[in-house]
DOMARBA-131572 format. One record per atom (N, C-alpha, C, CB): residue number from 1; x, y, z. Coordinates in nm, 3 decimals, m for minus. Each point is the difference from the previous one (the first is absolute). Glycine has a CB too. Layout:
R    nr        px        py        pz
R   NUM         X         Y         Z
...
***
This chain:
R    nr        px        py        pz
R     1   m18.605     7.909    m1.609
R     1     0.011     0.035    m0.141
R     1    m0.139     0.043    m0.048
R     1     0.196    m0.162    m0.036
R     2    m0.211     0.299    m0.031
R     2    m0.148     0.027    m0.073
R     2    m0.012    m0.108    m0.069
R     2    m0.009     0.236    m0.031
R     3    m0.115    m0.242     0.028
R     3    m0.128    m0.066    m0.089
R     3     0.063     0.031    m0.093
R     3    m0.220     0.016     0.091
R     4     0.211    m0.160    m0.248
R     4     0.075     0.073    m0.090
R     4     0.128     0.019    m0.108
R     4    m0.121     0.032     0.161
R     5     0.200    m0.075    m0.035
R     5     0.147     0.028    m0.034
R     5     0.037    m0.175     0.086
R     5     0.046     0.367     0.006
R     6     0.110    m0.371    m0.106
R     6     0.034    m0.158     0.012
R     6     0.147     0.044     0.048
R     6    m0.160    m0.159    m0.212
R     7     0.255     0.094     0.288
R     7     0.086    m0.021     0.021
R     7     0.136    m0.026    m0.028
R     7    m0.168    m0.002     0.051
R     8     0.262     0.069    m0.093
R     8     0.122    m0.062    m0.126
R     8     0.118    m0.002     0.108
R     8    m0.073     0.132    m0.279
R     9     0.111    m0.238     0.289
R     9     0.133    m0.013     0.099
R     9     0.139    m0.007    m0.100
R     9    m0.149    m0.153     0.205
R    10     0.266     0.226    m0.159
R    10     0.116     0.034    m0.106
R    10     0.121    m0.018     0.099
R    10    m0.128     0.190    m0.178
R    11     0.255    m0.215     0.129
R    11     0.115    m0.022     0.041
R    11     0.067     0.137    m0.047
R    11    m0.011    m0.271    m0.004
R    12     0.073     0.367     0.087
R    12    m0.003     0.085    m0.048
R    12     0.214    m0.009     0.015
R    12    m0.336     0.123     0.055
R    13     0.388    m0.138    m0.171
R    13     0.169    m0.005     0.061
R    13     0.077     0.160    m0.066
R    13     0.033    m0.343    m0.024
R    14     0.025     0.372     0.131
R    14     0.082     0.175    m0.070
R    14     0.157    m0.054    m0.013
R    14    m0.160     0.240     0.166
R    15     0.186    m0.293    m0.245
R    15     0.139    m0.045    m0.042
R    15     0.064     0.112    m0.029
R    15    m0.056    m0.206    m0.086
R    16     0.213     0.179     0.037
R    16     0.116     0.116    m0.025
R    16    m0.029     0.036    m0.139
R    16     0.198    m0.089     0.157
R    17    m0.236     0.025    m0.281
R    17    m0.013     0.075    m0.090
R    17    m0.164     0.060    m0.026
R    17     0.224    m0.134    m0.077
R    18    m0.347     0.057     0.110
R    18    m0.123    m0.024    m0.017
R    18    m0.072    m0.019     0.131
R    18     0.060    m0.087    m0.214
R    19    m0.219     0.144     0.169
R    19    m0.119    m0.073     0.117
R    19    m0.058    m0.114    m0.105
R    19    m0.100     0.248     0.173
R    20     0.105    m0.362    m0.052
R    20    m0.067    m0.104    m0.104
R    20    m0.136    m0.049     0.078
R    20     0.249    m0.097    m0.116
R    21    m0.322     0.078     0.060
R    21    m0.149    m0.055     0.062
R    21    m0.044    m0.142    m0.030
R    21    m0.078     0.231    m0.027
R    22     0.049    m0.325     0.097
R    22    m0.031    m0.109    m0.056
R    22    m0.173     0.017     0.070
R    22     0.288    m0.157    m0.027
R    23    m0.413     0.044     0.013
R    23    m0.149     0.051     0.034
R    23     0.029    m0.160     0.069
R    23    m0.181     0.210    m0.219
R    24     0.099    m0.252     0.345
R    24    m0.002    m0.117     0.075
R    24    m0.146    m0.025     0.039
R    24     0.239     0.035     0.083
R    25    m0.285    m0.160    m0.061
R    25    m0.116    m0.059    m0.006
R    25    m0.074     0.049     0.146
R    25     0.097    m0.209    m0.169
R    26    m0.029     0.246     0.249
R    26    m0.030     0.047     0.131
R    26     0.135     0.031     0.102
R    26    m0.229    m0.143    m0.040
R    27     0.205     0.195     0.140
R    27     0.122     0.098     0.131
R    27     0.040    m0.180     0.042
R    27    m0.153     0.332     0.162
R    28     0.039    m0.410    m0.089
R    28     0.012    m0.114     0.061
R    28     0.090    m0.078    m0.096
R    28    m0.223     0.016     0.128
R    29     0.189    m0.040    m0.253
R    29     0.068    m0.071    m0.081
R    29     0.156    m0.020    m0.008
R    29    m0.195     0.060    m0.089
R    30     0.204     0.090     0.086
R    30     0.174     0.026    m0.051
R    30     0.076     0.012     0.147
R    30    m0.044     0.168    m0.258
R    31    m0.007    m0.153     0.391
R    31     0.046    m0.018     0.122
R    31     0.019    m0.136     0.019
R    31    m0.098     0.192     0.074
R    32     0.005    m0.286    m0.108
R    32     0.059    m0.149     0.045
R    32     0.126    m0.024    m0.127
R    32    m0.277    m0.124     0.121
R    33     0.245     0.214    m0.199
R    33     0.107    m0.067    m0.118
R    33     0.076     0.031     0.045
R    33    m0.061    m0.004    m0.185
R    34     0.111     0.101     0.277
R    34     0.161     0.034     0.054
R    34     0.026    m0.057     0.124
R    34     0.009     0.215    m0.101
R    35    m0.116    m0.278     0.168
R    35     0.020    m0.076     0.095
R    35     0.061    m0.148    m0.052
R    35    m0.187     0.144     0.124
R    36     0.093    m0.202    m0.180
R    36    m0.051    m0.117    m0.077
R    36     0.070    m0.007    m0.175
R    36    m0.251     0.028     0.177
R    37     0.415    m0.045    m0.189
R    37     0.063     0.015    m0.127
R    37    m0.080    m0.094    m0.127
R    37     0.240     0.048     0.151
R    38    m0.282    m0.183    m0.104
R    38    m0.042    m0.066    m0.033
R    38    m0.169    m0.027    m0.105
R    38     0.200    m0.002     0.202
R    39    m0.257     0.126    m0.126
R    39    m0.130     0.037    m0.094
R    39     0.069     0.046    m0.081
R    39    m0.188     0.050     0.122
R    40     0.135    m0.103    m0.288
R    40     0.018     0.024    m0.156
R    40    m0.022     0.156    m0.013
R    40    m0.096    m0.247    m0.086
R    41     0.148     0.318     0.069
R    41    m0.006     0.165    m0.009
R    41    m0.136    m0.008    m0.123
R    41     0.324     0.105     0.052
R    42    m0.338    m0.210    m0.155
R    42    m0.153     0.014    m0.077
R    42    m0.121     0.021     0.108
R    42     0.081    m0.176    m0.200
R    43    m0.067     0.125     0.336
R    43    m0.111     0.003     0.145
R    43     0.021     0.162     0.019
R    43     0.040    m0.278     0.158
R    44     0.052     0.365    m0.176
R    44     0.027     0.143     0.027
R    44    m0.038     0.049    m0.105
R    44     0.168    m0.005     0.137
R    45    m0.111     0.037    m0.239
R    45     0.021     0.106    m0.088
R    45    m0.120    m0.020    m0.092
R    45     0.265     0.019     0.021
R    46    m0.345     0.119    m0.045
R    46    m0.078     0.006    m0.059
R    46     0.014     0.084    m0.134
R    46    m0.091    m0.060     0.212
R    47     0.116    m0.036    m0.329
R    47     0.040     0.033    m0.121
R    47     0.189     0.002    m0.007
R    47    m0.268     0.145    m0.022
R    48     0.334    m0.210    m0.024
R    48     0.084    m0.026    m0.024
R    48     0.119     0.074    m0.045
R    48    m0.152    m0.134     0.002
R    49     0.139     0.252     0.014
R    49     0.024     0.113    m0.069
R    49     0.120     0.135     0.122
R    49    m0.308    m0.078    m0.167
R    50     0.419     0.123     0.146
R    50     0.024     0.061     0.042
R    50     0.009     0.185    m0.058
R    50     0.065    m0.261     0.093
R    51    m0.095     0.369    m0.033
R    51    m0.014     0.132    m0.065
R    51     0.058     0.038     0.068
R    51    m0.164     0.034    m0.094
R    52     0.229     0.064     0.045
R    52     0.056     0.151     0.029
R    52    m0.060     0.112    m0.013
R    52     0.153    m0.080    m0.052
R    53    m0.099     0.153     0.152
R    53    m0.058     0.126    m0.039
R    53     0.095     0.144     0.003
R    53    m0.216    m0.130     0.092
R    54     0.313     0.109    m0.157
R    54     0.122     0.108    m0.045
R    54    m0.007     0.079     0.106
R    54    m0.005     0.012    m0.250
R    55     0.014    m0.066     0.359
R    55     0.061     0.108     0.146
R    55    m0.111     0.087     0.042
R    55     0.253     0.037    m0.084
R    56    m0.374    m0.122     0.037
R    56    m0.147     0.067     0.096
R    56    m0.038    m0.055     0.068
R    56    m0.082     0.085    m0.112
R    57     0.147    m0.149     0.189
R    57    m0.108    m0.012     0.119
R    57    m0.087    m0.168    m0.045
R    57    m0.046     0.340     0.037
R    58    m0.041    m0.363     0.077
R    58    m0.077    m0.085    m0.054
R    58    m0.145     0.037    m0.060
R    58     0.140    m0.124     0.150
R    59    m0.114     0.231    m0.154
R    59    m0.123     0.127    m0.110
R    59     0.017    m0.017    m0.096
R    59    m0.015     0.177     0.086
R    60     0.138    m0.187    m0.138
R    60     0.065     0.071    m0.181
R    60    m0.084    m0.126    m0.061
R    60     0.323     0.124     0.003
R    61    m0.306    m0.090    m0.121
R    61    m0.023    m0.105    m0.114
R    61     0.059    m0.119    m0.027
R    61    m0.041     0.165    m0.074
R    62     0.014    m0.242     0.061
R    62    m0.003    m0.127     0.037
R    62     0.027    m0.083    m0.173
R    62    m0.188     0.054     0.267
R    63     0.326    m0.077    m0.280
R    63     0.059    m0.015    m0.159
R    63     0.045    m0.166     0.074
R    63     0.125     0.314    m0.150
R    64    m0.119    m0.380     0.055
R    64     0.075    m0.100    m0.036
R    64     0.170    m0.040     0.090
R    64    m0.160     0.079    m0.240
R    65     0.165    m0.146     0.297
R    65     0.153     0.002     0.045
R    65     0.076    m0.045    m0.098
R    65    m0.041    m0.036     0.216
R    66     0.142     0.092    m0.329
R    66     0.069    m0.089    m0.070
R    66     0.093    m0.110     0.064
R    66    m0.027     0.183    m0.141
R    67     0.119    m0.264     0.069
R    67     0.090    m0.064     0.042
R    67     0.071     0.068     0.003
R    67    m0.041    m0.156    m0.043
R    68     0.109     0.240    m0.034
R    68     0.107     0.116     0.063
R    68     0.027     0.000     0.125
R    68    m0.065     0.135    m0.139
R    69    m0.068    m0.058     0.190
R    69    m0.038     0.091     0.091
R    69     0.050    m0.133     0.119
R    69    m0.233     0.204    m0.134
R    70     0.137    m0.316     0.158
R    70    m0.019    m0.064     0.084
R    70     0.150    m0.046     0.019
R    70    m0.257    m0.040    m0.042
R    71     0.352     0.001    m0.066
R    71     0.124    m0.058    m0.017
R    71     0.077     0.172     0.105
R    71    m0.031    m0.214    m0.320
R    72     0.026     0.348     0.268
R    72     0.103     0.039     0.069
R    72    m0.058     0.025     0.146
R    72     0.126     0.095    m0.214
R    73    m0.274    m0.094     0.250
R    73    m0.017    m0.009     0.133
R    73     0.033    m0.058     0.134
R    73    m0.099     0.046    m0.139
R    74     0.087    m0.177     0.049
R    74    m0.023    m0.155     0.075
R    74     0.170    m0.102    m0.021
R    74    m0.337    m0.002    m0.091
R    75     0.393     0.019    m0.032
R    75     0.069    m0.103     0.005
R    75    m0.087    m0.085    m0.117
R    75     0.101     0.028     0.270
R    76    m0.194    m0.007    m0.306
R    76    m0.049    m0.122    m0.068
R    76    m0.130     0.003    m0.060
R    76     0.129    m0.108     0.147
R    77    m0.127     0.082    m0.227
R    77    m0.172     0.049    m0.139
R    77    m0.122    m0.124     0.047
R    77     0.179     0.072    m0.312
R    78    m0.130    m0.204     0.379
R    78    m0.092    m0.075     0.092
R    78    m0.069     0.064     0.094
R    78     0.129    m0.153    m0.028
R    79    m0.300     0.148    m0.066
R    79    m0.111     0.112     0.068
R    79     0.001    m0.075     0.163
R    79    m0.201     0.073    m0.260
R    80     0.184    m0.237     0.255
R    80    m0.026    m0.065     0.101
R    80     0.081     0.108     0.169
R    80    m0.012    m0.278    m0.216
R    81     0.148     0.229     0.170
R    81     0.082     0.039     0.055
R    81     0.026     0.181     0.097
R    81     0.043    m0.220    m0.197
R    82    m0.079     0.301     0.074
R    82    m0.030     0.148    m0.034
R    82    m0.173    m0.007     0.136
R    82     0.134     0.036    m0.380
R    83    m0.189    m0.125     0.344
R    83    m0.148     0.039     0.076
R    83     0.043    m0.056     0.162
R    83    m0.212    m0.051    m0.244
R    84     0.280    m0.047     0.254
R    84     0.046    m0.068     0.133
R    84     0.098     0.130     0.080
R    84     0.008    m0.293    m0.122
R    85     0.024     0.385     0.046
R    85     0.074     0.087     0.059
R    85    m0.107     0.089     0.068
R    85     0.202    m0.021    m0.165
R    86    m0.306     0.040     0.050
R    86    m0.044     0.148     0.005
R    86    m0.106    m0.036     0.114
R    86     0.037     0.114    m0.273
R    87    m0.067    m0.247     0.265
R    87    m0.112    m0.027     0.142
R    87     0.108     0.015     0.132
R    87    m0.195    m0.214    m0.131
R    88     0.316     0.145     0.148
R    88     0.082     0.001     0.087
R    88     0.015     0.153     0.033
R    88     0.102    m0.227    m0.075
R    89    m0.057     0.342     0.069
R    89     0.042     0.115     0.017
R    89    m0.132     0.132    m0.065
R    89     0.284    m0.141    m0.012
R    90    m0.378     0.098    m0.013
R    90    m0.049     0.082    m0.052
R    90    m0.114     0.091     0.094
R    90     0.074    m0.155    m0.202
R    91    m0.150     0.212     0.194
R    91    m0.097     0.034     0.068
R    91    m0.145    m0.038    m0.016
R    91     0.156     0.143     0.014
R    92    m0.222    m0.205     0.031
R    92    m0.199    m0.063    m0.009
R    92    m0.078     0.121    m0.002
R    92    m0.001    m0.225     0.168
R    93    m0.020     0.301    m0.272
R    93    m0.109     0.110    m0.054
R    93    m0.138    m0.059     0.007
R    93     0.163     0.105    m0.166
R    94    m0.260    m0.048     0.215
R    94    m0.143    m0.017    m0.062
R    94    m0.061     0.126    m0.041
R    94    m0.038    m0.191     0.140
R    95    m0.018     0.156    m0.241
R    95    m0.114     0.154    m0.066
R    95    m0.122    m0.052    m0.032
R    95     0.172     0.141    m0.132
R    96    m0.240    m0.080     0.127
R    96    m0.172    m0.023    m0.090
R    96    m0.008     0.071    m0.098
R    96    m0.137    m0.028     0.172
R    97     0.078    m0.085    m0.278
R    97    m0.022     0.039    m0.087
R    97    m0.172     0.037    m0.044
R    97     0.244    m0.119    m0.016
R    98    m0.344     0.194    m0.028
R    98    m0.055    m0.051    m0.019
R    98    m0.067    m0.092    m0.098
R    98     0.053     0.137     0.132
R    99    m0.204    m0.199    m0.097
R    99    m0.013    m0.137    m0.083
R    99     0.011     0.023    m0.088
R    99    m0.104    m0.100     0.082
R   100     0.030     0.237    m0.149
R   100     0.006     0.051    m0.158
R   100     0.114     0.026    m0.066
R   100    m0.178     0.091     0.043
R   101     0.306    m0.091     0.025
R   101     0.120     0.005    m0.099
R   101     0.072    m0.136     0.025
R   101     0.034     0.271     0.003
R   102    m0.074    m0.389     0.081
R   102     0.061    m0.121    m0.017
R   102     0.052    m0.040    m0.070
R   102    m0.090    m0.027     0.075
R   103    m0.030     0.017    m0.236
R   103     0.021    m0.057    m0.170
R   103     0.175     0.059     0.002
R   103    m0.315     0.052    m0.165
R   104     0.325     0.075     0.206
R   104     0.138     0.052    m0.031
R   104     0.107    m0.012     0.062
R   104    m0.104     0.116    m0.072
R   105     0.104    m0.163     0.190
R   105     0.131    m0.046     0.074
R   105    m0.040    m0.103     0.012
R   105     0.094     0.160     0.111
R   106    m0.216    m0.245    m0.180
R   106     0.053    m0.198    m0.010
R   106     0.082    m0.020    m0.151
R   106    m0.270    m0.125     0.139
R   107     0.247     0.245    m0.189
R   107     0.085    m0.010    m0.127
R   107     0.187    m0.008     0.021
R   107    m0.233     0.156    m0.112
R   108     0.245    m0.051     0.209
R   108     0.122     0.008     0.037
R   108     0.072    m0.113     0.124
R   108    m0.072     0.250    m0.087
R   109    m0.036    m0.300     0.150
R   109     0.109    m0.096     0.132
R   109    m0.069    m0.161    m0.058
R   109     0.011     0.211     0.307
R   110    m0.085    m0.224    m0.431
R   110    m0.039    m0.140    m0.044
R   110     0.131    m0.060    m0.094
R   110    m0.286     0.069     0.000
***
C-alpha cells in the first residue's frame, strides 16, 4: 500500500432488488466471523450502519438502507440480522483511501 493512504475493508452484497455495502474492521475479522458464529458481529462490523447503492455497484453512492428496503430484501428490517446475511453471502472488498480524505469516510462507516 503507498505511503499515505489507509485501508477500508467493505462487505460488498448484489441482492435482487439493491447493492448493499456494509464497512468491517478488517478481511481476518469477518472470515473468522463466518467460521466462528459466535464472535459478537460488534468484533466485525465497523460502524453499524448498512448502505445502498441503487444498483451501483460497490462504487455508487452509498445512502442509508431504509427499513423498507432491508424488510423487502431480507425478510426483515433487523439490521443485526440484515448484516449476518450480508457478511454470510457477500463479497470482502478492500480499497484505499487516502489519509487526507479519512475525516470523510470516518464520517460515513463511524
Amino acid at each position: 500500500m503507498p505511503r499515505g493512504n489507509v485501508a477500508i475493508y467493505k462487505v460488498f452484497y448484489k441482492g435482487q432488488h439493491d447493492d448493499y455495502v456494509i464497512f468491517v474492521d478488517d478481511v481476518a475479522a469477518a472470515r473468522n466471523w463466518k467460521r466462528d458464529r459466535s464472535i459478537p458481529l460488534t468484533q466485525v462490523v465497523n460502524g453499524w450502519k448498512i448502505f445502498v447503492t441503487h444498483r451501483h455497484g460497490a462504487q455508487g453512492i452509498y445512502d442509508g438502507a431504509s427499513k423498507a428496503t432491508l424488510e423487502n430484501e431480507f425478510g426483515t428490517a433487523n439490521q443485526e440480522e440484515c448484516i449476518a446475511r450480508i457478511l454470510e453471502k457477500g463479497e470482502i472488498q478492500e480499497s484505499e483511501v487516502s489519509r487526507f480524505l479519512l475525516p470523510f469516510f470516518g464520517s460515513l462507516i463511524a
